[in-house]
C-alpha positions in Angstrom: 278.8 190.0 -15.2 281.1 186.8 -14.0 281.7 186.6 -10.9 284.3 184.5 -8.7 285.5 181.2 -10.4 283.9 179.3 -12.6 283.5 175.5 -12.4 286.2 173.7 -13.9 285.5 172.3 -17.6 286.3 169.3 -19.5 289.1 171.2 -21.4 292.5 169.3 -20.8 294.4 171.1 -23.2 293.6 175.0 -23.5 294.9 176.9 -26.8 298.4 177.8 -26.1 299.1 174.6 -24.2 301.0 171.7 -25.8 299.8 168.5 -25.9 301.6 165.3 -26.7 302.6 165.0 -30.7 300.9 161.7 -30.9 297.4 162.8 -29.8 297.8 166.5 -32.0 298.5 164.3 -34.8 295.4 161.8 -33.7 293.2 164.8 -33.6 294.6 166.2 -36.7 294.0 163.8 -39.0 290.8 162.9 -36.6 289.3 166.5 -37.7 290.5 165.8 -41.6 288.6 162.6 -42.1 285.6 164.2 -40.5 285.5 167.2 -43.0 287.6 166.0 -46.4 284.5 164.2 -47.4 282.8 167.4 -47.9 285.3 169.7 -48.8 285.7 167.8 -52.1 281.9 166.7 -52.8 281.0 170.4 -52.5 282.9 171.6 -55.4 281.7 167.8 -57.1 278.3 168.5 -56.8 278.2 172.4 -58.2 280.8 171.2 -61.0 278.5 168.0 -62.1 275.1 170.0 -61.7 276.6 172.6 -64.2 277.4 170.5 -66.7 281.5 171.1 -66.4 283.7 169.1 -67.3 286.7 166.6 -66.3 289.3 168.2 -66.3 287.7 171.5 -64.4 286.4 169.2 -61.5 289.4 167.6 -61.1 291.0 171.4 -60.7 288.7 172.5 -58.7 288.8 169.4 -56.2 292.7 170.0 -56.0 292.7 173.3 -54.9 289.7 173.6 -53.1 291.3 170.8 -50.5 295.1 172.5 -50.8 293.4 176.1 -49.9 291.3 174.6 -47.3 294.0 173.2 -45.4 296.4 176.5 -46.1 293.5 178.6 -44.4 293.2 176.1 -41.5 296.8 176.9 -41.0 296.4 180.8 -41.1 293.3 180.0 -38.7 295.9 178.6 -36.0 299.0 180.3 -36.5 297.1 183.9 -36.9 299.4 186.0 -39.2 299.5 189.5 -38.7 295.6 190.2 -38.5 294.3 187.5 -40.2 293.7 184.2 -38.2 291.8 183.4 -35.5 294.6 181.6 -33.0 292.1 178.7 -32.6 291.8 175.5 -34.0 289.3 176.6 -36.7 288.9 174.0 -39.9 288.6 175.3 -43.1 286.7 174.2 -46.2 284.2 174.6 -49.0 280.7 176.4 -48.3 277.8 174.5 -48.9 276.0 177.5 -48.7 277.3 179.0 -51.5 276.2 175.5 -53.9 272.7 177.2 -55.4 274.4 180.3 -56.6 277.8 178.6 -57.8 275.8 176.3 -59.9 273.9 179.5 -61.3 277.2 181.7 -62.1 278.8 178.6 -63.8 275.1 177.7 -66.3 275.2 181.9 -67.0 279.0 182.6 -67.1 280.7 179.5 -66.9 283.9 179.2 -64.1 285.8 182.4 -65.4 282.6 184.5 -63.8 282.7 182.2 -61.1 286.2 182.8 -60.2 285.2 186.7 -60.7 282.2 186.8 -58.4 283.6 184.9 -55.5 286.9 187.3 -55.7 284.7 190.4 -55.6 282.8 189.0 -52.8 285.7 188.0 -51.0 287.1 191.8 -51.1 283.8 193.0 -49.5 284.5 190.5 -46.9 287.9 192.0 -45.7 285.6 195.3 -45.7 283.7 193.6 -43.2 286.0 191.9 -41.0 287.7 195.7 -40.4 284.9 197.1 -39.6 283.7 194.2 -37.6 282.9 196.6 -34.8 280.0 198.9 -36.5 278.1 195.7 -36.9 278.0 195.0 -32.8 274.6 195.6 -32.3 273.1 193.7 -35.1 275.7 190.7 -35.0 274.8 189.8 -31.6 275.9 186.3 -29.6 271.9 186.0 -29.9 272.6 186.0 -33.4 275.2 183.7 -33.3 273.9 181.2 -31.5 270.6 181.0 -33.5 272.6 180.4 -36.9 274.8 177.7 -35.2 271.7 176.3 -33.8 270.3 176.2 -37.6 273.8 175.0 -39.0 273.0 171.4 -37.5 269.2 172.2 -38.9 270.3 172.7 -42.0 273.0 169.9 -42.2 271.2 166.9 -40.5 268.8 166.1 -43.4 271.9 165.6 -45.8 273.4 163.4 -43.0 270.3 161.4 -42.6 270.2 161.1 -46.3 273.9 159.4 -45.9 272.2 156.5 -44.2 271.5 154.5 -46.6 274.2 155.2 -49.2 275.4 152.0 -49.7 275.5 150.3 -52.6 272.4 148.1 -54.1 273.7 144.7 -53.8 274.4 145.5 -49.9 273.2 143.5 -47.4 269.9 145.1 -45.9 271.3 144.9 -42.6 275.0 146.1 -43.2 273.9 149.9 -43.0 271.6 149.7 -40.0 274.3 147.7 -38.0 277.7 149.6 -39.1 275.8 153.3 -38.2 274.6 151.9 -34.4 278.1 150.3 -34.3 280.0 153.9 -34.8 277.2 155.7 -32.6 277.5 153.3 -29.7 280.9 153.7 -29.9 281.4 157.1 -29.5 278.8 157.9 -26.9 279.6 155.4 -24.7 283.5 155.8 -24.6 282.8 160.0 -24.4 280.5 159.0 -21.7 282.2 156.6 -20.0 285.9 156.9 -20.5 288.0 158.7 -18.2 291.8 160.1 -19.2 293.2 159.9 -22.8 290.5 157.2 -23.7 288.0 159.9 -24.1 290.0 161.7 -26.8 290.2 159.4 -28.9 286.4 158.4 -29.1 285.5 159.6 -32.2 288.6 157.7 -33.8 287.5 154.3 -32.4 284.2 155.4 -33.2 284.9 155.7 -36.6 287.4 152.6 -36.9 285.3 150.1 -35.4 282.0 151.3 -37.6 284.5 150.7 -40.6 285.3 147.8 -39.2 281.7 146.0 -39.2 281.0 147.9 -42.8 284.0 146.0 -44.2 282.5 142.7 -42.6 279.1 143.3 -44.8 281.5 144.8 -47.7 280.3 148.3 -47.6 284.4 149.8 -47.6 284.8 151.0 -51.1 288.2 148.9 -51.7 288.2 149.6 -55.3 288.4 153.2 -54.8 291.9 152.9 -52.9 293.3 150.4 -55.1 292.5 152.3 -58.3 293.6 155.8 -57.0 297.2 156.8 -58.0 299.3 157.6 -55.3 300.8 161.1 -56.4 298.5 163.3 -58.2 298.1 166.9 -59.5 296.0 168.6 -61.8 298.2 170.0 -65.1 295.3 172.0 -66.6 291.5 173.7 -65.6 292.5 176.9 -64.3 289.3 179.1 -66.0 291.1 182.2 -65.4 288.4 185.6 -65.0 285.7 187.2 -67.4 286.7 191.0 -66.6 283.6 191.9 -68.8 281.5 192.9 -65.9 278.3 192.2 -68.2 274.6 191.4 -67.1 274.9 188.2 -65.6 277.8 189.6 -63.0 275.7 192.2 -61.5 272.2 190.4 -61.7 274.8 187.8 -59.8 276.8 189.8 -57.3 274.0 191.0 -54.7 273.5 187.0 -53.9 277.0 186.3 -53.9 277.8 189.1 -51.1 274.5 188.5 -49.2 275.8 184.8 -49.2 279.6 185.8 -47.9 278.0 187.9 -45.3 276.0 184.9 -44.0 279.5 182.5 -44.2 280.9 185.5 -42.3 278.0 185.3 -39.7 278.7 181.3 -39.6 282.9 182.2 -38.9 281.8 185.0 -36.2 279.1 182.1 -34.8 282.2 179.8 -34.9 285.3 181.5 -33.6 282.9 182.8 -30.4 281.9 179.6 -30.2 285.5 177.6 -30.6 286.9 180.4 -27.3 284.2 179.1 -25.5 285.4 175.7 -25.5 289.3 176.2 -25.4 289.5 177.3 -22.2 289.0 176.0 -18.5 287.5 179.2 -17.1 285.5 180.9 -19.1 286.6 184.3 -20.1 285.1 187.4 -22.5 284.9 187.1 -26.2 288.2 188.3 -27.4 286.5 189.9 -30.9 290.2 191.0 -32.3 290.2 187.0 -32.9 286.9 186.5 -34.4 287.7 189.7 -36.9 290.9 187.4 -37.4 288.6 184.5 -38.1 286.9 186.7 -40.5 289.4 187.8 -42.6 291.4 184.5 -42.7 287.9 183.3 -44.1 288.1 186.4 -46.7 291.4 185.1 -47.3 290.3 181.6 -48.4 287.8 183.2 -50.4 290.0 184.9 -52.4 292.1 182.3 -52.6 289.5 180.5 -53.6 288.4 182.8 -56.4 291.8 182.9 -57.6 292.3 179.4 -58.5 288.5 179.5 -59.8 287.0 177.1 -57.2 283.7 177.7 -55.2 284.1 179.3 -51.8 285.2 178.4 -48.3 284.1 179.1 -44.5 285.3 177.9 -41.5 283.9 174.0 -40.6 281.7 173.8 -37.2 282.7 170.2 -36.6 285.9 171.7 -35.1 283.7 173.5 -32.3 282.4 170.3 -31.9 285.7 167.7 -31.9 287.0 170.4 -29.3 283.9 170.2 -26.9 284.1 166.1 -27.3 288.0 165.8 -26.7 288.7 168.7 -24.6 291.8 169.1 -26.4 291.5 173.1 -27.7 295.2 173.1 -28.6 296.0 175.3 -32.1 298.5 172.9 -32.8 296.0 170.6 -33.7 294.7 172.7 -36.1 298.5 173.5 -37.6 298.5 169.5 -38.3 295.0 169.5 -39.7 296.1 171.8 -42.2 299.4 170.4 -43.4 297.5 167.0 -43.4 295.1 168.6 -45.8 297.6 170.2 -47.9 299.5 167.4 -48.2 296.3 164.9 -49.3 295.6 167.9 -51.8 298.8 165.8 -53.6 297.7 162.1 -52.9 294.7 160.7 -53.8 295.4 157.6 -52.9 295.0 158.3 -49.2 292.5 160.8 -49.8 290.6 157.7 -51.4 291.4 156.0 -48.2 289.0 158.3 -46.0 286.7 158.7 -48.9 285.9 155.4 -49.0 284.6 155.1 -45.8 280.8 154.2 -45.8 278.1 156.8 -45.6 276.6 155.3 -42.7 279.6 155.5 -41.0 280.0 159.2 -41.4 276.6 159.8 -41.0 276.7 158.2 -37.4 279.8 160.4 -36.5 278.4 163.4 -37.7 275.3 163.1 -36.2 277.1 163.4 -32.3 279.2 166.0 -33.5 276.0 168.1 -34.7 274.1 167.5 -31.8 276.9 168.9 -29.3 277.2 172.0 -32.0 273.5 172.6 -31.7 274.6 172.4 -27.8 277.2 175.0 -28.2 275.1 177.5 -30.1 272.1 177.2 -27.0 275.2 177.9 -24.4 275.9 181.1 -26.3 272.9 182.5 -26.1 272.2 181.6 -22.6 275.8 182.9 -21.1 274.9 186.1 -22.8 271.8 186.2 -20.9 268.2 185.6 -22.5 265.6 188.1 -21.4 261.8 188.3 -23.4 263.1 189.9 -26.0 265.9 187.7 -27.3 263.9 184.9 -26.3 261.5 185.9 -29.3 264.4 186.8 -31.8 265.7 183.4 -30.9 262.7 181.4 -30.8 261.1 183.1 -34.0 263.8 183.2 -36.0 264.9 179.4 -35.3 261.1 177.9 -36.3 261.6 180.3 -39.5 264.6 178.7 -40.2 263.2 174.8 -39.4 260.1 176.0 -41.3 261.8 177.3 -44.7 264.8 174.2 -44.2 261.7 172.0 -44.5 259.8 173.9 -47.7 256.5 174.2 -45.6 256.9 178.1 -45.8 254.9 179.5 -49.1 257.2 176.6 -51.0 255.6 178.8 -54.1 257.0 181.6 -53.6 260.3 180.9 -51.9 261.8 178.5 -54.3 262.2 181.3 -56.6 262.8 184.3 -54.7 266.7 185.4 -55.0 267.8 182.1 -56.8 266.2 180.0 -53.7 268.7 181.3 -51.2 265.9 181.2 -48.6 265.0 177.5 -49.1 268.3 177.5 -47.0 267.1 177.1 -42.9 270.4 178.8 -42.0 270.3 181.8 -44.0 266.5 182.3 -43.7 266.7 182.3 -39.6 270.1 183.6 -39.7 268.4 186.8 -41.9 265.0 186.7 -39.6 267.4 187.1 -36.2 268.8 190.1 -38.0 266.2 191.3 -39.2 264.4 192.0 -35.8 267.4 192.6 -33.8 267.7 195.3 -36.2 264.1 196.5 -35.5 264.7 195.9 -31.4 267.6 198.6 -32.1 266.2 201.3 -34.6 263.3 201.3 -31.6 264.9 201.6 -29.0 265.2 204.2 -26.6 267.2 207.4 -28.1 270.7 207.6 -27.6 272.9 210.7 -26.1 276.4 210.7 -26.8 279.3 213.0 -26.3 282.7 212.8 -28.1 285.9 214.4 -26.3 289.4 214.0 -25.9 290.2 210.0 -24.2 291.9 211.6 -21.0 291.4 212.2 -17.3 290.6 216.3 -17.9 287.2 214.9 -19.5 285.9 214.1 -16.5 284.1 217.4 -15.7 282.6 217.5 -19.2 281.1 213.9 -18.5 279.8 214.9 -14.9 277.6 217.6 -17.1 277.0 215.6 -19.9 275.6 212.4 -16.9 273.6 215.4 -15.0 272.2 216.5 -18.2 271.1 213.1 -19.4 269.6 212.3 -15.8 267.4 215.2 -16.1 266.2 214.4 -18.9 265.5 210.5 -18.6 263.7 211.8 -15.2 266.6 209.9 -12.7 267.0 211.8 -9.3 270.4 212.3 -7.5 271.4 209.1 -6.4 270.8 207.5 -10.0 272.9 210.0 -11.3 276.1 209.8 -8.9 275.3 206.3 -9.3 276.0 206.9 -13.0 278.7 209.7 -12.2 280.9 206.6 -10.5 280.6 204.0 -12.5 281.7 206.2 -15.5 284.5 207.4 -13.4 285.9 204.1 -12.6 285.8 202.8 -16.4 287.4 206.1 -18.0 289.9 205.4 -14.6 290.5 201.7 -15.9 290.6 202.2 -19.4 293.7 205.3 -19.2 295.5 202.9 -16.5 295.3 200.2 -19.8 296.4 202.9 -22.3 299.1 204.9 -20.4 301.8 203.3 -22.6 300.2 204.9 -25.5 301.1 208.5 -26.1 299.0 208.9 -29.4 295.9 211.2 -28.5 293.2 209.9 -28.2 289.2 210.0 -28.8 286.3 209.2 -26.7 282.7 208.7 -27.5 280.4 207.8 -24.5 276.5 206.8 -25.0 274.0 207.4 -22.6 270.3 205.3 -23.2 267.4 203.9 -20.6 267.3 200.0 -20.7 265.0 197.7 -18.6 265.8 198.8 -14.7 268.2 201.5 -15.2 270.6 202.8 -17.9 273.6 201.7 -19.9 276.8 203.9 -20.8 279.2 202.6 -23.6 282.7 203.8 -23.9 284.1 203.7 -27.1 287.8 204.4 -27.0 291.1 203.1 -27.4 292.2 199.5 -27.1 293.8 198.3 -23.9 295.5 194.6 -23.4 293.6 193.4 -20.5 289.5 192.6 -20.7 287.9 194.1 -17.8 285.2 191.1 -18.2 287.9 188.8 -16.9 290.0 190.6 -14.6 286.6 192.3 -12.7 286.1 188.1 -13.0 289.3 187.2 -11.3 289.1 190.0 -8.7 287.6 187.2 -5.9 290.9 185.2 -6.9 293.0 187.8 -5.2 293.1 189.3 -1.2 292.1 192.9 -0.9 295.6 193.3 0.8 297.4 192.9 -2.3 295.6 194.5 -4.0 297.2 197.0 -6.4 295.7 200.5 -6.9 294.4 199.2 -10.6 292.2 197.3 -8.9 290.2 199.7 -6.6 288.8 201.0 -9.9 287.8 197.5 -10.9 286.3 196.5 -7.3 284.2 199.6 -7.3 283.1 199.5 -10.8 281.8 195.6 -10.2 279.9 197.5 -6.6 278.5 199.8 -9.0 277.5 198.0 -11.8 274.6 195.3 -12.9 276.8 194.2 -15.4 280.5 195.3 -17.8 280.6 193.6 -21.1 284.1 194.6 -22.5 284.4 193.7 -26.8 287.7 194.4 -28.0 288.4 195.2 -31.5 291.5 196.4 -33.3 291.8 199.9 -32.4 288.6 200.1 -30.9 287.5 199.3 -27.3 284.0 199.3 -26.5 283.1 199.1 -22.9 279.2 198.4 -22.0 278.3 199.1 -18.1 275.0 198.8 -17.1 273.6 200.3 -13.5 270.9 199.8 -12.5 268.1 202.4 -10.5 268.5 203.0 -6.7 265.8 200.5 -4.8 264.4 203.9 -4.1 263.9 205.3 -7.4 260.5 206.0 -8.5 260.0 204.8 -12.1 259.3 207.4 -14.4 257.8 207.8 -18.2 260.5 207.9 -20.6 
């Protein structure tokens, strides 16, 4: 549970600030050279390994970039439900390459449009129900597949090392990569004020640079690139004949969304964590946002019968490095991107920079993203047992990345999907957080009506539950407060709302004492971060909201608070009187 302030960050710019236009346009099209590369060689490569032609690449290209950057939009602005509210970048799934190239040999792109449609719907599914998934889809989770996502993505990045072409001086790509990586480590490191912001930029322009001195820029590419361009023809259209190859197909293509999805929820905790000075609780109504603006590309996606999006890490990354969380920025990323959808010529102009130089750039921005995703797991607290999910699940991930895991027998289980190091540890972490739960300690609950006459029916139902977990009296008026003070808290936040309401509260031993979880209507305030900000404030002005909070943070080891659309979940943890004798469950 956070308590008092937290130290101050490097974030200069929180989320709903405004920075100056010049530097949200800087970090705009900062963020869109950085991830245009792949958003188009994603489609490229599927396209090109299937055997399809022309004019279906060039579609495909086109309105993979145009939906990318409309998503990125949706990301920042949030509409309605979908959207995060967070600079979140947008673009085409690498993770979906194996089973894209399969659906287009079997079915050609009309299935492919069909299957990522279908799996996009299930995805919307998912994001609404974001909340049934809590236990599984943990921030221990998360943080393991962001770990993996650098994993993964770092031996492709090494491989861009030496793309240069033949005739290239031997020492051009050596010197232009150590050129961009000195660069931007030592003005991040060193720069104070605005210069740091605009490290990656330099970095990038000054690697250019010296590749352009050994004649490494792709020149040719610019000059023979038209300057306004749009695809008049490849639209596949669907194949609505649902035969063998769809459903032998389908299973892969939802396990696979269901991973991107895990990647977006890893990625919108992530991107709150670093868009504000003082740290405050997951707000999980924006990562179901997240979510479903990634369902939304997807569909998108399978409507104009390209391969799949999710959201880009790199943004968690250019956020923690600048400090500038702003969702302006990612407004301007996204019309940048929508509007080099239409000219090739200066997409061809950040497509032609050198793969060294890329490499070099990506490679900082991956190893502050592998940063992020240990922070999440540590600030949600790492006891034995995630320790091992982590731990176990991140060498099965480096292991099967690396093809040194039963290669025989991997490479052709479920189309090869676990020769993927992020969806093979990403799988493994659910897979025994899932086993930590089904063995746990039984659950009690009790369902009633969400108002202040339920209190005598919880008193009974806490007595009850003490007798039988073998807690004496002062555990259990322990328990007795602590679940007064939250029911207290949580009718103070839902007053306004005269719809009746339901409560369920779960009663189950943990390590040192015993956990209760409210499940109940949504209020606007976290208790996480106003229990946080309580040492902020003198107990003379204190309101009388606030006793409940102040004796809830006496009572309590620890209140997680995850807020969902219409569903609050409130964990409290208390833990046994000093004088408690342990007992046998």
């Amino acid at each position: 549970m956070a308590t008092g302030n937290e130290l101050p960050t490097s974030v200069r710019y929180e989320a709903d600030e405004q920075p100056p236009l010049p530097l949200s346009v800087g970090l705009g099209v900062q963020l869109m050279v950085l991830i245009v590369a792949g958003i188009v060689l994603t489609p490229a490569i599927v396209i090109r390994a299937a055997g399809g032609s022309e004019t279906y690449l060039a579609w495909a290209v086109f309105a993979a970039v145009a939906i990318s950057g409309t998503t990125t939009v949706l990301q920042a602005v949030r509409f309605g439900r979908i959207g995060a509210g967070y600079v979140l970048a947008m673009g085409t799934s690498g993770a979906f390459i194996a089973i894209c190239v399969t659906a287009l040999v079997e079915g050609g792109p009309a299935l492919l449009a069909t299957l990522v449609v279908i799996s996009a719907l299930f995805q919307f599914t998912f994001s609404a129900r974001l909340s049934l998934f809590r236990r599984v889809l943990t921030p221990t989770v998360a943080g393991t597949v962001i770990m993996l996502i650098a994993v993964t993505v770092m031996p492709i990045i090494f491989g861009m090392l030496t793309e240069v072409p033949e005739d290239a001086p031997p020492l051009g790509a050596p010197i232009c990569a150590v050129a961009t990586l000195v660069t931007v480590c030592a003005i991040a490191l060193k720069a104070r004020g605005a210069l740091r912001l605009w490290a990656p930029v330099i970095g990038v322009a000054v690697g250019s640079a010296v590749a352009a001195y050994f004649g490494l820029y792709d020149t040719n590419r610019v000059a023979e690139a038209s300057w306004i361009g749009f695809p008049t023809a490849g639209w596949p259209g669907f194949d609505l004949e649902f035969g063998g190859a769809f459903w032998s197909l389908l299973p892969a293509f939802i396990f696979v969304t269901l991973v991107g999805a895990i990647e977006t929820i890893g990625d919108s905790v992530a991107i709150q964590r670093v868009s504000w000075k003082q740290r405050r609780a997951v707000d999980f109504r924006a990562v179901q946002g997240a979510v479903a603006a990634d369902g939304m590309g997807n569909l998108l996606s399978g409507l104009a019968g390209t391969v799949p999006n999710t959201t880009y890490s790199s943004s968690v990354s250019v956020t923690e490095l600048t400090g500038v969380g702003a969702r302006v920025v990612g407004l301007v990323l996204g019309i940048v991107m929508v509007a080099f959808a239409f000219f090739p010529k200066a997409l061809a102009v950040v497509l032609a920079i050198p793969g060294p130089v890329a490499a070099a750039y990506v490679t900082v921005l991956l190893a502050m993203l592998f940063v992020v995703g240990m922070k999440i797991i540590v600030q949600d607290g790492v006891d034995y047992r995630k320790g091992l999910i982590v731990g176990v699940s991140f060498w099965l991930g480096v292991g099967f990345q690396n093809g040194v895991i039963f290669p025989e027998f991997v490479a052709d289980f479920a189309g090869g999907l676990l020769q993927n190091g992020m969806t093979a540890g990403g799988l493994a972490a659910i897979l025994l957080t899932l086993f930590v739960e089904l063995t746990a300690p039984r659950r009690r609950r009790i369902e009633l009506a969400f108002e202040l006459s339920a209190l005598p029916s919880i008193r009974e139902f806490l007595a009850e539950c003490a007798s039988r977990f073998g807690w004496n009296e002062a555990m259990t008026q322990r328990l007795d407060a602590a679940s007064e003070e939250t029911l207290l808290t949580l009718l103070q936040d839902d007053e306004a709302d005269q719809e009746p309401r339901r409560l369920q509260l779960t009663v189950h031993k943990e390590d040192g004492g015993a956990a209760l979880e409210f499940i109940a209507a949504p209020g606007e305030a976290n208790l996480e971060d106003r229990i946080a900000l309580l040492n902020e404030r003198l107990d003379e002005t204190s309101g009388e909201r606030e006793i409940s909070l102040r004796l809830l943070r006496h009572l309590a080891s620890s209140v997680r608070h995850q807020q969902y659309h219409d569903t609050d979940i409130v964990t409290v943890s208390v833990d046994l009187p000093k004088t408690e004798p342990v007992t046998a469950a």
